[in-house]
N, C-alpha and C positions, 0 to 999 in steps of 0.2 A: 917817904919810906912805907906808909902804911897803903897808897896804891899798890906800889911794887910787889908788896906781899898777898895783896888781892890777886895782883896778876897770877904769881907763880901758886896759889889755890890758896894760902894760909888766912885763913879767915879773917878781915879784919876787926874792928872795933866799933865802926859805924852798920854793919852786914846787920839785916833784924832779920829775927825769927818770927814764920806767921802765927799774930795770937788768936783767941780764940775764936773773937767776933768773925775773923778771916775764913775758918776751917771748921766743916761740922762733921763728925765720924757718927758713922751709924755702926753702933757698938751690935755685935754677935752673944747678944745674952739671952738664953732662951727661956722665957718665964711663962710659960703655958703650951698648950697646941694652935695658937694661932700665932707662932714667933715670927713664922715666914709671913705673913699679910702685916705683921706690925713693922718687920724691916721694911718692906716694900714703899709702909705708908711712912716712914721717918725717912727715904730719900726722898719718896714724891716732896715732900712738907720741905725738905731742903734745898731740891732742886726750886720749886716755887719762891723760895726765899730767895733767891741765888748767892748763895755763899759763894766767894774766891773759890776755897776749897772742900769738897767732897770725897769724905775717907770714907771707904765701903769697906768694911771687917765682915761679912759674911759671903763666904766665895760661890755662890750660887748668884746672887743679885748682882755680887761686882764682875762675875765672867757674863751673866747677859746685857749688863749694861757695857759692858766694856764692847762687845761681840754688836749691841744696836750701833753703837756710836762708829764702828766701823765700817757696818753696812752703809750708814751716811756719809760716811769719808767716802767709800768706795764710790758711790752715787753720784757725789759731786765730783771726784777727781773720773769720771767712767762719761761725765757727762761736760766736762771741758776738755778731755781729751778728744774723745771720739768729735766734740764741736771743732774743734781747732783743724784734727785731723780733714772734716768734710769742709773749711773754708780755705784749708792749703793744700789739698789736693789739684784740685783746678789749675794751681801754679805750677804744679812739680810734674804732671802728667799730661801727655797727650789731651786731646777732648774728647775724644774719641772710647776713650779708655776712665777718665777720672769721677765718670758716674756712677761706673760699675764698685769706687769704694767711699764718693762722695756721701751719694745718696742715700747708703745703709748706715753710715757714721753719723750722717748728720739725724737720722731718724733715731740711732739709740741717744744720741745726743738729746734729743726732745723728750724721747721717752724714759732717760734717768733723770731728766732736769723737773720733769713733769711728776715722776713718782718721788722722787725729794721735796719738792713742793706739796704733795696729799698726805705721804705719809710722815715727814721729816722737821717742815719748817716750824711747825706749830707745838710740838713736842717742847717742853723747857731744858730736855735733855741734849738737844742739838746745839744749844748755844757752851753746851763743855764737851772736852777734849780729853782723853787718856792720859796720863804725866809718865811720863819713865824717866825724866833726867833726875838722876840722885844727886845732882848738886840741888834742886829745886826739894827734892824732898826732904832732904836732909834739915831742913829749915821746919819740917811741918812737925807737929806733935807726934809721932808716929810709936815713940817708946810706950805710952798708956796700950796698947794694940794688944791681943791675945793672938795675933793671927801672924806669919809672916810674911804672907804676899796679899795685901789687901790692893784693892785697885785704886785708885785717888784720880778724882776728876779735878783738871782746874778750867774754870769759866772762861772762854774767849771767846772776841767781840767777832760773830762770824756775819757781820751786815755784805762786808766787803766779797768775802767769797761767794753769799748769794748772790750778788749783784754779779761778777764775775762768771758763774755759770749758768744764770739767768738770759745775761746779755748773747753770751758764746752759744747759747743753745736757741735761742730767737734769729741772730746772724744765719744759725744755721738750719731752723727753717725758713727762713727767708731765702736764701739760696736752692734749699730744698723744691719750696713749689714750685719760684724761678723757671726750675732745671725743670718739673713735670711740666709745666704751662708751656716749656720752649719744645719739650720732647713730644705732648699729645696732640698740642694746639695748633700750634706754629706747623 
């Protein structure tokens, strides 16, 4: 009975709440003129740590940390798409014709794969994610909060998505010189 009420959303008995070791909030208390450099330094110090979860209470740090981590979404989802794009082109289009949207796809390909990797991989902030599911949140400490839209990072394991847009973006320069070595050489 007590699945059944999981299903239909009723909390059950065994459901935990994350405690604190899980979840670290960078509280918005302002005790001098350097409040903004001391938030800054208690996520860097958190991200380093890597806590599960990351609650940002001051809406300046949590909209540009929210705002980097999406440029890196965008980087890697801009750099397996446009790869995918320049290795199924070939398939779907004359030969004649499929270089003309191969060849620049497969190049932004290398080059968001290549600017994710200088400016993204090395970051401790790349390896977490934005949270919006309020079923996940509602589980976090978030009642202590002074703020009502704070941004909450939760860590995940992104080894597999580099490898993923790493690989899709090497495929496709690989195809890429391929195509110049057959077009200038040949």
């Amino acid at each position: 009975m007590a699945a059944w009420g999981r299903r239909r959303g009723v909390p059950g008995s065994r459901e935990r709440v994350v405690s604190s070791t899980d979840c670290y909030i960078v509280h918005e208390i302002y005790n001098g003129e350097n409040a903004q450099e001391q938030f800054e330094y208690e996520l860097e110090q958190a991200l380093e740590a890597q806590y599960k979860y990351i609650v940002i209470e001051p809406t300046r740090i949590g909209d540009e940390t929210a705002r980097w981590v999406a440029v890196g979404n965008c980087l890697h989802k801009t750099a397996v798409l446009s790869g995918s794009a320049c290795l199924l082109t070939p398939l779907s289009l004359p030969q004649e014709y499929s270089r003309y949207i191969a060849l620049p796809a497969g190049a932004l390909s290398v080059a968001c794969a290549a600017l994710y990797g200088i400016s993204w991989q090395f970051d401790p902030c790349c390896k977490y994610q934005v949270e919006y599911d309020t079923y996940k949140l509602s589980r976090l400490p978030l009642h202590t909060l002074t703020t009502s839209t704070p941004v909450v990072l939760v860590r995940k394991d992104d080894i597999h998505r580099k490898r993923l847009h790493n690989t899709i973006a090497l495929a496709a320069l690989a195809y890429c010189v391929k195509k110049i070595y057959e077009l200038y050489v040949v």
